[in-house]
N, C-alpha and C positions, 0 to 999 in steps of 0.2 A: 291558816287557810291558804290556799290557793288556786287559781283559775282552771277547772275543770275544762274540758272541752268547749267550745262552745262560749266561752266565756264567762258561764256562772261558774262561783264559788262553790268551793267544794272544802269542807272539814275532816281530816282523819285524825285519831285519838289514837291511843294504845291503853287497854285498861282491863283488868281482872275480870271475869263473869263467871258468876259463880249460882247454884239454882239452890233451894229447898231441900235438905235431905228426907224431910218423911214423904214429899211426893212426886221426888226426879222419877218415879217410874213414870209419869204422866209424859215423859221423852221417849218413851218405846213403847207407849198402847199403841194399837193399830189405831189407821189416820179415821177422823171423825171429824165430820161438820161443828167446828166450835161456835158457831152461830144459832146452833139449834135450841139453846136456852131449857130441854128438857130439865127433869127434875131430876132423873139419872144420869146426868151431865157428866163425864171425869172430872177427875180432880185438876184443880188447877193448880202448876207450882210455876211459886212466882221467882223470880230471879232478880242479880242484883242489877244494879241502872249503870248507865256510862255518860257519865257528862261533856257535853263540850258547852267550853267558857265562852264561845261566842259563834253558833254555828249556823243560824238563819238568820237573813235578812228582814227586819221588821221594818215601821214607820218609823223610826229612832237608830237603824243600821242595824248592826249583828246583837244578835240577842241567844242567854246561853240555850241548850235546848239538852232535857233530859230525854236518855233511849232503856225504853222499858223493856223487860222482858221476860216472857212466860211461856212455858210447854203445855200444852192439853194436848190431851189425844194422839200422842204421836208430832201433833203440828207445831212449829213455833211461833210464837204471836208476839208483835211487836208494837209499843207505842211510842210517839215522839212526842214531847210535850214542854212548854214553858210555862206551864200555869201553876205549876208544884205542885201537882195530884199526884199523891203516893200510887204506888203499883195497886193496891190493893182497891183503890177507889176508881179503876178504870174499867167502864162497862163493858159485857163482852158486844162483840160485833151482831148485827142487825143483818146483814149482809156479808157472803164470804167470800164474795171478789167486787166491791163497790167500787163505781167508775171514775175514776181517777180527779172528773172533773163535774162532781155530781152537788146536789146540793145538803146543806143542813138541815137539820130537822126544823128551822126555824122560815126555810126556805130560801136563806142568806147561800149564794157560792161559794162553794171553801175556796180558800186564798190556794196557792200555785204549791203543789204537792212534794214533797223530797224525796230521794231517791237514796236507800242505805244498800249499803255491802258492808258486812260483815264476815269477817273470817276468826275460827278460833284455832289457837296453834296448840296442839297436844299429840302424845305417840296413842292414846288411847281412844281417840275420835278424828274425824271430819266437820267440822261445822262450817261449810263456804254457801253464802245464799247474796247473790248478787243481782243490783237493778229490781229492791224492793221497793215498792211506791208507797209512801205513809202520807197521813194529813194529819197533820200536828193537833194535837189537844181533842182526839177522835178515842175512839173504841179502842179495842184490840183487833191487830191487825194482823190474819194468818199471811205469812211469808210463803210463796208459792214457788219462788224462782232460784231454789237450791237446794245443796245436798247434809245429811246426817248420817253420818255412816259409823257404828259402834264399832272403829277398828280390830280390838283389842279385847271384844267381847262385851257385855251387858254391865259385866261391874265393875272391869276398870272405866266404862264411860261415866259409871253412875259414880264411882271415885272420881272422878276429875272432876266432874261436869258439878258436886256438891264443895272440894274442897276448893276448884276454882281454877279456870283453863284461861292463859293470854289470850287477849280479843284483842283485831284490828276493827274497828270500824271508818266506815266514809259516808259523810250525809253531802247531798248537792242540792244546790235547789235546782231541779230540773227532773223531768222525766227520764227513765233512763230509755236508749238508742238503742232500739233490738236489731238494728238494721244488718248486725252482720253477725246475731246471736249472741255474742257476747259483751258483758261489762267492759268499760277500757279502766274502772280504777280499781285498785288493788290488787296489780298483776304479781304479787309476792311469788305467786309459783312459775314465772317467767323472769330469767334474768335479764338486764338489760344493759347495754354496753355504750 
């Protein structure tokens, strides 16, 4: 870890992500309210997790924190979790842009929200979605603040994206800073001297 802007800590990883091959198409349906909960819902494909060994601060200091990940609809939905709930036991969203600093359903305040970037490096896609806002051990979170782009065409993404594309990820505890539009971590496509 190290000090983010601002002074909180910030975690990045390097780690494989890789999705579902009978339902990566759920990466290219057109975009759909994944909170809608209908019965003709799309499929959901669930993808693999990325761990960091110590990436939020708890009442006991860094604690690890599992980064879930799934496609519906076009969208990609992301959860942060240290409770050890498999991908598949994570509710969908309630809500399709809940507010940052809102409450539980139990009417408890959620604790202080993380902030992920994510980038995945392949010649066959784009996947860079930076200054996502998560609340740990929540729903499935649609990611609103980046890009998917099927460079290379529909099957080489759906190639990559099943047998498995490098992922950067960066979690911080903090909101991220739209103040001048863009993220400041994981400037990878900026050299720096």
């Amino acid at each position: 870890g190290h000090h983010a802007r601002g002074g909180d800590i910030a975690h990045a990883v390097v780690g494989r992500l890789s999705f579902d091959s009978e339902t990566v198409d759920a990466a290219f349906e057109e975009s759909l309210d994944p909170g809608t909960g209908h019965q003709d819902a799309p499929d959901l494909c669930l993808g693999t997790c990325i761990n960091f060994t110590s990436a939020t601060s708890g009442s006991h200091g860094a604690a690890p924190l599992c980064l879930h990940f799934a496609w519906q609809g076009g969208c990609l939905l992301l959860s942060a979790r240290d409770d050890s709930v498999p991908s598949k036991g994570i509710e969908m969203p309630q809500d399709s842009d809940p507010d940052p600093y809102s409450l539980l359903a139990d009417g408890r305040a959620c604790q202080k929200p993380l902030t992920l970037d994510v980038m995945c490096l392949s010649h066959a896609l784009i996947l860079n979605y930076r200054g996502v806002v998560l609340h740990k051990n929540s729903a499935w979170q649609a990611s609103n603040s980046g890009i998917f782009v099927a460079t290379k065409g529909k099957q080489a993404a759906c190639k990559a994206l099943t047998s498995g594309v490098l992922c950067v990820a960066c979690v911080r505890d903090e909101m991220p800073d739209h103040s001048t539009g863009l993220a400041k971590t994981l400037h990878l496509d900026k050299p720096r001297r």
